[in-house]
PDB file of N, CA, C and O in Angstrom:
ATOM      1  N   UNK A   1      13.229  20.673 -61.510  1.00  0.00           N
ATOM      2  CA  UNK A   1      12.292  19.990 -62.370  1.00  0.00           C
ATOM      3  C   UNK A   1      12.976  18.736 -62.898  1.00  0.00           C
ATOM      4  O   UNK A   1      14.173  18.631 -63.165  1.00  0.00           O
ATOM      5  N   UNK A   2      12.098  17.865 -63.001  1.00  0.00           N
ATOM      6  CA  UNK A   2      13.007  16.179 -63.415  1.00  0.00           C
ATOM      7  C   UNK A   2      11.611  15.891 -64.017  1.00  0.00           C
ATOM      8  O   UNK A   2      10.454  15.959 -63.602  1.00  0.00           O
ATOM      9  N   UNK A   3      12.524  15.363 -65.760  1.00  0.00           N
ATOM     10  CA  UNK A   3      11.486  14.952 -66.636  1.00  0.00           C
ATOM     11  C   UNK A   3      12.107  13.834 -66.758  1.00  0.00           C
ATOM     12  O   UNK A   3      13.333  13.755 -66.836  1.00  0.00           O
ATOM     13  N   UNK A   4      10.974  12.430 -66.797  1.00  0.00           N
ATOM     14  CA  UNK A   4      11.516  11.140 -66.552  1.00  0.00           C
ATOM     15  C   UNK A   4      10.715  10.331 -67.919  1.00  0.00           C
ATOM     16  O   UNK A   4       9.509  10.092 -67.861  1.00  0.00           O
ATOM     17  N   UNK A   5      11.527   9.966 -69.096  1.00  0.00           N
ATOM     18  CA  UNK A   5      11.223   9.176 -70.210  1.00  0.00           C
ATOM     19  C   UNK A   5      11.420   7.995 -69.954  1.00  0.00           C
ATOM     20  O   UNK A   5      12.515   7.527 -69.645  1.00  0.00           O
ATOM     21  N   UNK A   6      10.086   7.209 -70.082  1.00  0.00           N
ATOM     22  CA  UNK A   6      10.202   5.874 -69.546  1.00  0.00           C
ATOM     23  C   UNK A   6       9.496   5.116 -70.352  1.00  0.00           C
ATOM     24  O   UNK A   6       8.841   5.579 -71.286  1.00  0.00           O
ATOM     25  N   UNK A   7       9.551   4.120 -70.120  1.00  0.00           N
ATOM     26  CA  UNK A   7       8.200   3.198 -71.163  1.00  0.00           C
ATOM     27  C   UNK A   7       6.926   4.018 -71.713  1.00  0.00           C
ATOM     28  O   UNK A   7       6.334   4.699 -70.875  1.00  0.00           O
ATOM     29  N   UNK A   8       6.525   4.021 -72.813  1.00  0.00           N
ATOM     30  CA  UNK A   8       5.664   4.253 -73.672  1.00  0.00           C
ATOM     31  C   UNK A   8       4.034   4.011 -72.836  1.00  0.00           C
ATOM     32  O   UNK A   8       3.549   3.002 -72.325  1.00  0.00           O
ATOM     33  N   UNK A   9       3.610   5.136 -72.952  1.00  0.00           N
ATOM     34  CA  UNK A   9       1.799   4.940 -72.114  1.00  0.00           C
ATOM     35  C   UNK A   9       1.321   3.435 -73.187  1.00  0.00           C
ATOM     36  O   UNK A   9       1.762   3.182 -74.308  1.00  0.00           O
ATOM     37  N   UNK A  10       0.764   2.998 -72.747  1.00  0.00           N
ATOM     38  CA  UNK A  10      -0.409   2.141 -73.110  1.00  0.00           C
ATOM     39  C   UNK A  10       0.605   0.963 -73.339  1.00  0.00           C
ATOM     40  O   UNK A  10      -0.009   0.112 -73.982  1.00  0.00           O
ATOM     41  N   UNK A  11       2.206   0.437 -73.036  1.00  0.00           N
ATOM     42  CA  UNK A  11       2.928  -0.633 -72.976  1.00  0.00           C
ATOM     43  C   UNK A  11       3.360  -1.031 -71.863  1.00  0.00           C
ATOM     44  O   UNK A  11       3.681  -0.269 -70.951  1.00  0.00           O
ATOM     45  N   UNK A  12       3.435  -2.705 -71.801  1.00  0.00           N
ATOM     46  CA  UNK A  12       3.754  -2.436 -70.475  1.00  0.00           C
ATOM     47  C   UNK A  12       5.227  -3.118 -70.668  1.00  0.00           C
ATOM     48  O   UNK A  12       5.541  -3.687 -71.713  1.00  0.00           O
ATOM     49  N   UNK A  13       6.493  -2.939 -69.021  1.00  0.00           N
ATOM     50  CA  UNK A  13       7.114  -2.786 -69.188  1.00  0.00           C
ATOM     51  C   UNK A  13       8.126  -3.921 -70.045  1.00  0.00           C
ATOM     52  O   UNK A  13       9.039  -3.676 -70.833  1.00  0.00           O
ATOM     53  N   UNK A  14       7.515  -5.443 -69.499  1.00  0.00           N
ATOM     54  CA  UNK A  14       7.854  -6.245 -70.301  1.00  0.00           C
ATOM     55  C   UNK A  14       7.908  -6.361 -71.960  1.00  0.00           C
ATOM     56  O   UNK A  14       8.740  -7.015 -72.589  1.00  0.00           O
ATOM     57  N   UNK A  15       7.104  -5.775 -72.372  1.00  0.00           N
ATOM     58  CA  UNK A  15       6.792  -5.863 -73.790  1.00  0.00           C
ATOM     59  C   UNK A  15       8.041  -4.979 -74.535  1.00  0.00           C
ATOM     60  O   UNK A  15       8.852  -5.292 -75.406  1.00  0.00           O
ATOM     61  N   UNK A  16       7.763  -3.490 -73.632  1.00  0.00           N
ATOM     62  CA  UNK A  16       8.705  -2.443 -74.019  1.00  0.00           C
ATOM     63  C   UNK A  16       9.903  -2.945 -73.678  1.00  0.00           C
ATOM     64  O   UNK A  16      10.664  -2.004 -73.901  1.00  0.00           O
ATOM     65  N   UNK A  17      10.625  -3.954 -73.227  1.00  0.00           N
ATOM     66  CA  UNK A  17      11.789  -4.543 -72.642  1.00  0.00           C
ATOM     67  C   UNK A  17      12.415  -5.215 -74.157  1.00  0.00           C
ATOM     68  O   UNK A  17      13.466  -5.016 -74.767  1.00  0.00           O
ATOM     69  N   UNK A  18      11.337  -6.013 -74.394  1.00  0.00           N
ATOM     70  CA  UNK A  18      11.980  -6.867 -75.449  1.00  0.00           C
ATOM     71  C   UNK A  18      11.674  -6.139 -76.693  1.00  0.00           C
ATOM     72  O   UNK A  18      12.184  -6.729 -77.645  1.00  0.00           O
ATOM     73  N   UNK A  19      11.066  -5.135 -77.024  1.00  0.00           N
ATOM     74  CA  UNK A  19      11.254  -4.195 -78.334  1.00  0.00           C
ATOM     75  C   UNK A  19      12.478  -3.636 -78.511  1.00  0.00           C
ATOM     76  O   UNK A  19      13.235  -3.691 -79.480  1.00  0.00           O
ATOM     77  N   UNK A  20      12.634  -2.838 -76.971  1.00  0.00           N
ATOM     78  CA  UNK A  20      14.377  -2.305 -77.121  1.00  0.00           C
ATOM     79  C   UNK A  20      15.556  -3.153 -77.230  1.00  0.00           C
ATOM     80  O   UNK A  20      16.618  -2.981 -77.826  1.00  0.00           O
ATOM     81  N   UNK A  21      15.016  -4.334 -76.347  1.00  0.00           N
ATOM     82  CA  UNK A  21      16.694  -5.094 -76.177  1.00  0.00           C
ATOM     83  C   UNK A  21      17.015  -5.853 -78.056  1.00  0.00           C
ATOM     84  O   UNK A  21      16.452  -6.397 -79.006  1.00  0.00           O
ATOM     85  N   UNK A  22      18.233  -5.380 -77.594  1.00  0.00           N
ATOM     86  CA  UNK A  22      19.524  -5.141 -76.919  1.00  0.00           C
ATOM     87  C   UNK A  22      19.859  -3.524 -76.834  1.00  0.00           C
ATOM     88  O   UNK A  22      20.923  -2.971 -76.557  1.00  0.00           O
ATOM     89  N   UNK A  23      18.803  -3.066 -77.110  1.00  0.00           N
ATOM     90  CA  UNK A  23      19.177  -0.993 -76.594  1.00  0.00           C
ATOM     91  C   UNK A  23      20.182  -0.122 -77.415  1.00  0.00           C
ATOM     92  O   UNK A  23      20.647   0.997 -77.195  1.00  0.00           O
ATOM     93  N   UNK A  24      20.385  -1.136 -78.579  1.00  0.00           N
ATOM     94  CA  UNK A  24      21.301  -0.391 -79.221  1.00  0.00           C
ATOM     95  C   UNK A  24      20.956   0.553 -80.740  1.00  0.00           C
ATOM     96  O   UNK A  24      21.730   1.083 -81.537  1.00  0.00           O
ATOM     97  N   UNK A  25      19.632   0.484 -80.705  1.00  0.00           N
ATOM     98  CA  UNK A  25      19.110   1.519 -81.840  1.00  0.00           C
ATOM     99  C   UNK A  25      17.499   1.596 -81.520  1.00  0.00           C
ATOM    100  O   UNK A  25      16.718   0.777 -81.036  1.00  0.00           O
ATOM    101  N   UNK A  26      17.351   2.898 -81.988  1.00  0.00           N
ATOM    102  CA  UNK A  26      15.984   3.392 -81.893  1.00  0.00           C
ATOM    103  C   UNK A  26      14.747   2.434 -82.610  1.00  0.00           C
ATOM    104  O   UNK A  26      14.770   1.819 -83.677  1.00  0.00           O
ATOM    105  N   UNK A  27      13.600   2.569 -81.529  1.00  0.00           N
ATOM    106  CA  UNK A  27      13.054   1.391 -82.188  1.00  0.00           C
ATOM    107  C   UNK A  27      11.699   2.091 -82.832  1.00  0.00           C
ATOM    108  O   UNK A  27      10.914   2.664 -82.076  1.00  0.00           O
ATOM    109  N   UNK A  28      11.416   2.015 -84.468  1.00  0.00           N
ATOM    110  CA  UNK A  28      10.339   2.368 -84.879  1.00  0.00           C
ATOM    111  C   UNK A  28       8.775   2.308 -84.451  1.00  0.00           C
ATOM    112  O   UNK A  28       8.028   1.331 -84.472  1.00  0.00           O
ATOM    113  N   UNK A  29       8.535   3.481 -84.103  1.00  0.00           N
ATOM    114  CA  UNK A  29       6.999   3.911 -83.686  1.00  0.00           C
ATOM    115  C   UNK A  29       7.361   3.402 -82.426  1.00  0.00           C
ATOM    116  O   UNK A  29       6.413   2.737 -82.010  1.00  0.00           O
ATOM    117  N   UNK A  30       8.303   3.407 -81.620  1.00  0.00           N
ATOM    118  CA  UNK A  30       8.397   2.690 -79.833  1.00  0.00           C
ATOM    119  C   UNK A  30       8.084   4.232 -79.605  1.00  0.00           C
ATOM    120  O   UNK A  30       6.918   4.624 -79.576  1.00  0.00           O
ATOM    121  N   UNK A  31       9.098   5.043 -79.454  1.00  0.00           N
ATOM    122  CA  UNK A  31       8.986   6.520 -79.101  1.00  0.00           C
ATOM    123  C   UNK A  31       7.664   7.553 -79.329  1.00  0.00           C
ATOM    124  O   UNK A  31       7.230   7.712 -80.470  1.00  0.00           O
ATOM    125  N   UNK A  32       7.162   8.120 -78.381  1.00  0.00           N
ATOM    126  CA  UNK A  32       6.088   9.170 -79.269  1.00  0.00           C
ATOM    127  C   UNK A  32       6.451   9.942 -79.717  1.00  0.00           C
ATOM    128  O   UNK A  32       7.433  10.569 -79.318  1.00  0.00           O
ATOM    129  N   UNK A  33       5.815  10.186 -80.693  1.00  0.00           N
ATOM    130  CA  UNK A  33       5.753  10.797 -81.857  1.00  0.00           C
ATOM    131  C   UNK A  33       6.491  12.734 -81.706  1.00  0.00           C
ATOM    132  O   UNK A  33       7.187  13.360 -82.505  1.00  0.00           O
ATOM    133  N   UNK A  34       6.035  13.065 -80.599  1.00  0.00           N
ATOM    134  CA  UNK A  34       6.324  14.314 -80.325  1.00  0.00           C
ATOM    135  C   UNK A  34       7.767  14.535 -78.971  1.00  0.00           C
ATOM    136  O   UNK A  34       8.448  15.488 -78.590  1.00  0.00           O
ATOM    137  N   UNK A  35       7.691  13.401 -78.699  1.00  0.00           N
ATOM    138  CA  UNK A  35       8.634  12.941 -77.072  1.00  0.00           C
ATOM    139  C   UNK A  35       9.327  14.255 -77.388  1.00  0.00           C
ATOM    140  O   UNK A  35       8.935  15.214 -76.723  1.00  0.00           O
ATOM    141  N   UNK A  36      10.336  14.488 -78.326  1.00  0.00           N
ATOM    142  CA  UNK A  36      11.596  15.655 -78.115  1.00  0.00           C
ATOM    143  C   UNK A  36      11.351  16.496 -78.156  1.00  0.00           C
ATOM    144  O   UNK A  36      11.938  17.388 -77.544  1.00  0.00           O
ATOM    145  N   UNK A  37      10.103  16.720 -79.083  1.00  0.00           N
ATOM    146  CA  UNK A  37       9.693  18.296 -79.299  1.00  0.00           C
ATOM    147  C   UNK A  37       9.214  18.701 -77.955  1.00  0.00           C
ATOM    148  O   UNK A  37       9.573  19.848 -77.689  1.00  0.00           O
ATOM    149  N   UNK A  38       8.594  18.192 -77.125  1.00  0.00           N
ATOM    150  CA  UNK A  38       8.064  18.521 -75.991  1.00  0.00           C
ATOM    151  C   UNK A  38       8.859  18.016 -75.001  1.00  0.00           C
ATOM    152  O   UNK A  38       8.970  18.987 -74.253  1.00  0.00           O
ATOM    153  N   UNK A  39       9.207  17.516 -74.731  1.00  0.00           N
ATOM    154  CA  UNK A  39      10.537  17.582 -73.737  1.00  0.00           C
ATOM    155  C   UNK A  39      11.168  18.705 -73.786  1.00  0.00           C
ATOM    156  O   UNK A  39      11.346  19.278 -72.712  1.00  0.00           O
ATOM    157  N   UNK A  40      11.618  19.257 -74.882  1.00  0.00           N
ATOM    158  CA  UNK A  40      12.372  20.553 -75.624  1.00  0.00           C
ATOM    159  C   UNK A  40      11.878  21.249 -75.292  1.00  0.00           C
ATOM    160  O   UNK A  40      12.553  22.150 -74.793  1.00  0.00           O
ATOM    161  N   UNK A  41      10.350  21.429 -75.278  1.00  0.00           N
ATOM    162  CA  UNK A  41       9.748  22.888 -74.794  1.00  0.00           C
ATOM    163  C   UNK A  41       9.756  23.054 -73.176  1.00  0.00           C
ATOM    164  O   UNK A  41      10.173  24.017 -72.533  1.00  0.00           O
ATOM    165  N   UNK A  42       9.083  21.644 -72.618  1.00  0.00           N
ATOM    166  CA  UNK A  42       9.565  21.874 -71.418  1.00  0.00           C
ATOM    167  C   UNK A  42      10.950  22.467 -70.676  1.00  0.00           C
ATOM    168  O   UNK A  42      10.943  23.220 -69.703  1.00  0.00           O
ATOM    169  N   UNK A  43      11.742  22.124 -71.134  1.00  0.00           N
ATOM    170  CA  UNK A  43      13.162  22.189 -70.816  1.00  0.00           C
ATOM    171  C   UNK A  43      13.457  23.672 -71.006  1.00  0.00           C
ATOM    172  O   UNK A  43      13.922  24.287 -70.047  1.00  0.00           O
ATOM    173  N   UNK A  44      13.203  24.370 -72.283  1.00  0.00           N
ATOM    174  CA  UNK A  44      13.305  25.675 -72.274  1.00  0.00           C
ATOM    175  C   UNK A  44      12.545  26.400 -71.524  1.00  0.00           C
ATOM    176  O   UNK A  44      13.082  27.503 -71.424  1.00  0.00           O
ATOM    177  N   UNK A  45      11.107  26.342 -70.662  1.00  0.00           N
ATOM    178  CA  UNK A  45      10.199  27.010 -70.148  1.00  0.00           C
ATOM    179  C   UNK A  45      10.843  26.892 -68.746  1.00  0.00           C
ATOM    180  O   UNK A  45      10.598  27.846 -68.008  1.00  0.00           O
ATOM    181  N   UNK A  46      11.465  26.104 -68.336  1.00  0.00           N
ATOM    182  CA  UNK A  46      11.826  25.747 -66.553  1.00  0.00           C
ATOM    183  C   UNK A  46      12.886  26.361 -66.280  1.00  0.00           C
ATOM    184  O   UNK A  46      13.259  26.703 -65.158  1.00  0.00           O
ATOM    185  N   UNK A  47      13.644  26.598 -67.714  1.00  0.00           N
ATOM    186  CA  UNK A  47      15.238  27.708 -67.589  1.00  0.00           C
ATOM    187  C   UNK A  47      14.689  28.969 -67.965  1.00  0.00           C
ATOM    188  O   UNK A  47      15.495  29.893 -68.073  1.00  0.00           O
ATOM    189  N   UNK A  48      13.433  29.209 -68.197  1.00  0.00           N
ATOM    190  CA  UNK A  48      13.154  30.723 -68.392  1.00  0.00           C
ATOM    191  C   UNK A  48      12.433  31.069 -66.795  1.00  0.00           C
ATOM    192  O   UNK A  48      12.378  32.168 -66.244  1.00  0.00           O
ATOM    193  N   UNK A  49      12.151  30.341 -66.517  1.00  0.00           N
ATOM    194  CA  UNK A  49      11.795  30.435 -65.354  1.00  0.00           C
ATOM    195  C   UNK A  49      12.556  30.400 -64.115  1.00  0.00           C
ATOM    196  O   UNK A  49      12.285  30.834 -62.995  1.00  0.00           O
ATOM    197  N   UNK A  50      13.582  29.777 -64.575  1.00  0.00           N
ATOM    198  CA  UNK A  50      14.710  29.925 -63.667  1.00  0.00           C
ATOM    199  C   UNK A  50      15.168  28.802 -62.906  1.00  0.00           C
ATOM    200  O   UNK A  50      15.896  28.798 -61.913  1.00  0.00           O
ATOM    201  N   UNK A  51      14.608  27.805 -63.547  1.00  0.00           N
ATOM    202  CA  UNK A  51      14.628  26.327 -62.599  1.00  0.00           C
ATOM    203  C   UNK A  51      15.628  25.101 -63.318  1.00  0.00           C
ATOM    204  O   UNK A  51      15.494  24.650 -64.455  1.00  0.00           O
ATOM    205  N   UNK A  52      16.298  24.848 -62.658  1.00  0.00           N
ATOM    206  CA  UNK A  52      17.131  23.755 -63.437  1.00  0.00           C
ATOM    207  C   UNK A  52      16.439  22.533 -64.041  1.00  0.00           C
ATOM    208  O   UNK A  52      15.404  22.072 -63.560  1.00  0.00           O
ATOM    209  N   UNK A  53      16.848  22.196 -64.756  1.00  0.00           N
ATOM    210  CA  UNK A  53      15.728  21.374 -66.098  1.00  0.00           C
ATOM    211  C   UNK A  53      16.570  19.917 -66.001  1.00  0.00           C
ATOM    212  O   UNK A  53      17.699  19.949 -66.490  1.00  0.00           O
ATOM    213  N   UNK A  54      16.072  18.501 -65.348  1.00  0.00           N
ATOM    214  CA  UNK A  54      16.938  17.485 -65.643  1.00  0.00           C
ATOM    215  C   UNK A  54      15.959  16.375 -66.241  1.00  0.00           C
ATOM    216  O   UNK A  54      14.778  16.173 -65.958  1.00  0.00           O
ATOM    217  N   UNK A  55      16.719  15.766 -67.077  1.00  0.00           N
ATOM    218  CA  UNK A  55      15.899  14.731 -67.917  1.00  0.00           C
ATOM    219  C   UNK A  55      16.501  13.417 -68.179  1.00  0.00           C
ATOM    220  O   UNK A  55      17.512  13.248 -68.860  1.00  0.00           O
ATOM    221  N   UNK A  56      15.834  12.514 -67.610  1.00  0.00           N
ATOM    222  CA  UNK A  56      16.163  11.096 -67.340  1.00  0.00           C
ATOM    223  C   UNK A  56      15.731  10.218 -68.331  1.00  0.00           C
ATOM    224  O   UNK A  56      14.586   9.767 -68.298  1.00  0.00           O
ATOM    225  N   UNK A  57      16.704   9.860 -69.412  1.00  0.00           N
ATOM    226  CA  UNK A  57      16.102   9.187 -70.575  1.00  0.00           C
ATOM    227  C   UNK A  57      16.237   7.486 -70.129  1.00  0.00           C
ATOM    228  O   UNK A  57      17.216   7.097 -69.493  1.00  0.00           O
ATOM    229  N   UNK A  58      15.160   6.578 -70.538  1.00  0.00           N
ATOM    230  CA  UNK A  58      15.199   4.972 -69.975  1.00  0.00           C
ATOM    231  C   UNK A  58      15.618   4.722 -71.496  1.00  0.00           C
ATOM    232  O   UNK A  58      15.423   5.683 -72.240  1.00  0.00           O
ATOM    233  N   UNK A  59      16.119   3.670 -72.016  1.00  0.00           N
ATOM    234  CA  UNK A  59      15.965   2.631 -72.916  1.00  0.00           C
ATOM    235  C   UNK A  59      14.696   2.446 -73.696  1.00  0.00           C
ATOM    236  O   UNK A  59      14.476   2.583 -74.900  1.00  0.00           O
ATOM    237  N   UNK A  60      13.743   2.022 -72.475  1.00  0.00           N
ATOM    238  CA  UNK A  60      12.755   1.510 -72.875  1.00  0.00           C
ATOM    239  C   UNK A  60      11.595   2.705 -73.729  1.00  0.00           C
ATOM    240  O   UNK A  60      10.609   2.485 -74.432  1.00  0.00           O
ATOM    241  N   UNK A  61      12.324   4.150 -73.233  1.00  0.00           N
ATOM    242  CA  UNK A  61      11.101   5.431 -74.181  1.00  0.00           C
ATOM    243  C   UNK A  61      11.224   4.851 -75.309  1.00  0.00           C
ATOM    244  O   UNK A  61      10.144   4.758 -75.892  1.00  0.00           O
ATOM    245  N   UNK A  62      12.376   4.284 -76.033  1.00  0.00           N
ATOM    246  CA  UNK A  62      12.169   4.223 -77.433  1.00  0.00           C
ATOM    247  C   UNK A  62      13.347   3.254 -78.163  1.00  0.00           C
ATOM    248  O   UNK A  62      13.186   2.879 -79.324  1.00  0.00           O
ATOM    249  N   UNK A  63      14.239   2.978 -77.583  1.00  0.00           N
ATOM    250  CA  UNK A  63      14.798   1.651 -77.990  1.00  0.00           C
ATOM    251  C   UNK A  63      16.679   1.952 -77.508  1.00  0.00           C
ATOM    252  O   UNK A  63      17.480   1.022 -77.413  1.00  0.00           O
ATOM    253  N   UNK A  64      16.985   3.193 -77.306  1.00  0.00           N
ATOM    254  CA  UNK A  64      18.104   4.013 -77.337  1.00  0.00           C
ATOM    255  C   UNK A  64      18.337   5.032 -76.294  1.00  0.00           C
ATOM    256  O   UNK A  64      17.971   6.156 -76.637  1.00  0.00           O
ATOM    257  N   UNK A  65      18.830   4.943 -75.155  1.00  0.00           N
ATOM    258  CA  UNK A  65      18.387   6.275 -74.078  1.00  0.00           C
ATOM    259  C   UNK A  65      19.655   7.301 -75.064  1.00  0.00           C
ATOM    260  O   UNK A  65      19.292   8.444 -75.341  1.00  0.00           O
ATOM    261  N   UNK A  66      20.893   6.909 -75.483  1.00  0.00           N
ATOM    262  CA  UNK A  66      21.841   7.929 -75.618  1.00  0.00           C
ATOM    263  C   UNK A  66      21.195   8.410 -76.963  1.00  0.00           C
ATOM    264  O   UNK A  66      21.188   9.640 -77.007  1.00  0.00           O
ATOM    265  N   UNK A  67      20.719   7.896 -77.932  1.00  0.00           N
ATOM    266  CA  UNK A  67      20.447   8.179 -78.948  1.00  0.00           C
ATOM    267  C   UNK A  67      18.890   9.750 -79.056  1.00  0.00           C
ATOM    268  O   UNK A  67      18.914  10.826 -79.652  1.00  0.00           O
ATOM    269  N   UNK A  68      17.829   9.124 -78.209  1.00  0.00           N
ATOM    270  CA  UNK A  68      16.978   9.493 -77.718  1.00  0.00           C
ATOM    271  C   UNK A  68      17.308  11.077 -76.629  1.00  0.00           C
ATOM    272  O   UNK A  68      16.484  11.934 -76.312  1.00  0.00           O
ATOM    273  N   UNK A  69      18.379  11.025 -76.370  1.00  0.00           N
ATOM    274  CA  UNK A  69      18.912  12.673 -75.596  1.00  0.00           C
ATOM    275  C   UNK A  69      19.497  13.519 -76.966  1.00  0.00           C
ATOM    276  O   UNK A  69      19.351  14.733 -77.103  1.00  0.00           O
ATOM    277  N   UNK A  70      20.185  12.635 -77.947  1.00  0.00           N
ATOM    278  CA  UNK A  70      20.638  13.369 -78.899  1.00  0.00           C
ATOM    279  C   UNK A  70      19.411  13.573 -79.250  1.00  0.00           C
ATOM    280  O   UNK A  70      18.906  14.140 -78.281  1.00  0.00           O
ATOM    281  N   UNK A  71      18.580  13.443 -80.110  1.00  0.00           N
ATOM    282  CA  UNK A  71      17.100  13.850 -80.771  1.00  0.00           C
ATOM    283  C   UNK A  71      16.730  15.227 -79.780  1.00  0.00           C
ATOM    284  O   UNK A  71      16.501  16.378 -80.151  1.00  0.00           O
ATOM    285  N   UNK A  72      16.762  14.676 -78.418  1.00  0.00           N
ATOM    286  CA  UNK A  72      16.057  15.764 -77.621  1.00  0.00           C
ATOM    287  C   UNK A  72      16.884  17.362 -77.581  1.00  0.00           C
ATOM    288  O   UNK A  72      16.435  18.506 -77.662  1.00  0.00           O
ATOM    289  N   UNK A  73      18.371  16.790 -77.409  1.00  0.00           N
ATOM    290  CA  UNK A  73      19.729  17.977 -77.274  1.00  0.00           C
ATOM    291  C   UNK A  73      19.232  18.829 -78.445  1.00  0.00           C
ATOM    292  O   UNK A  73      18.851  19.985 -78.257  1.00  0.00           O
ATOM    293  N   UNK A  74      19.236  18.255 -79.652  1.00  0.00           N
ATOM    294  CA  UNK A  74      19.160  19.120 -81.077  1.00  0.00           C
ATOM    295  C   UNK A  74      18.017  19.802 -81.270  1.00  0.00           C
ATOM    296  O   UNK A  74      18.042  20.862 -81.895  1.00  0.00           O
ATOM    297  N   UNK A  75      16.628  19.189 -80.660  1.00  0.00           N
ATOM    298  CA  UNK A  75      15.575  20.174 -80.727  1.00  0.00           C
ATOM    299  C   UNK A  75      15.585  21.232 -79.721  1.00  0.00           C
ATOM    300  O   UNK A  75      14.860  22.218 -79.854  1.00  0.00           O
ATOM    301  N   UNK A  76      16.400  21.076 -78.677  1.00  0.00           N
ATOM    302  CA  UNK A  76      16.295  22.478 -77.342  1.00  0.00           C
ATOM    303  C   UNK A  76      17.609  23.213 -78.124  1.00  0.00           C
ATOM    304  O   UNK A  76      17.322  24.349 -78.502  1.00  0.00           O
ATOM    305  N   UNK A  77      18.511  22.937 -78.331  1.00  0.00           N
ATOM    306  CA  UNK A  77      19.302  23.721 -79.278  1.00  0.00           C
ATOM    307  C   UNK A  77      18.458  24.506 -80.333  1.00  0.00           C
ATOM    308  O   UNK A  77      18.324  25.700 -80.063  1.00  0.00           O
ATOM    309  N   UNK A  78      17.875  24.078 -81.461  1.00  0.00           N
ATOM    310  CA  UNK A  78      16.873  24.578 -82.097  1.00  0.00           C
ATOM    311  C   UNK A  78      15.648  25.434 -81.732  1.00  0.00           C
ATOM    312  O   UNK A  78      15.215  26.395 -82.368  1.00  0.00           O
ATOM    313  N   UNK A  79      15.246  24.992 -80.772  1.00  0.00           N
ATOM    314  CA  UNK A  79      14.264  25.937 -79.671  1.00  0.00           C
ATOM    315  C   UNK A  79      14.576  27.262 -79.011  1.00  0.00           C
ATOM    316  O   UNK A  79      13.978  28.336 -78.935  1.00  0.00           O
ATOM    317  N   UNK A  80      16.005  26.685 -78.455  1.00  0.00           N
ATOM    318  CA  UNK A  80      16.750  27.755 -77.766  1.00  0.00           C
ATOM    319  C   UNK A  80      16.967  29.171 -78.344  1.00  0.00           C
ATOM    320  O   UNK A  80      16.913  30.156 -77.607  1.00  0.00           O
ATOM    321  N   UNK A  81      17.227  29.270 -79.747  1.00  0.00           N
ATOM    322  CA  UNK A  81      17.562  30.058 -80.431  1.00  0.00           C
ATOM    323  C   UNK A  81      16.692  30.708 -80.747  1.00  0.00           C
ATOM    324  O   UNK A  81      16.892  31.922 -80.781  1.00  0.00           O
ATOM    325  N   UNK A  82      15.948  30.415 -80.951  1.00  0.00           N
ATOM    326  CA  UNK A  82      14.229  31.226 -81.598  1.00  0.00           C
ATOM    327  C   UNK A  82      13.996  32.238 -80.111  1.00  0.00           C
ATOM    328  O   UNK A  82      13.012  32.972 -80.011  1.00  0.00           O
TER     329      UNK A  82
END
């Protein structure tokens, strides 16, 4: 399974280009609103299932790809446990 975070529905890629750049911090309301929580669930449902879970974060989901995996890491951590 490959979950691919990429530019924001209804932006296009140019626009989402110059919100993020220079990519070095998360950019307010760029990201949806739920992106980690549901990424998170996905991710836990594909390892219960038995399927390796990979997730390709862009820049452009939200202003930060490394920042944007941490958000996601801490909610499947949090998920995981329940």
């Amino acid at each position: 399974m490959i979950v691919r975070l990429m530019t924001p529905i209804g932006m296009r890629y140019e626009e989402a280009y110059l919100k993020a750049f220079p990519f070095d911090k998360l950019v307010e309301g760029m990201m949806s609103p739920h992106m980690p929580e549901e990424t998170a669930e996905i991710m836990i449902e594909t390892i219960k299932q038995g399927v390796q879970a990979n997730v390709i974060i862009n820049n452009r989901a939200g202003g930060n790809a490394p920042l944007i995996a941490q958000k996601v890491a801490e909610t499947f951590l949090q998920g995981s446990k329940q």
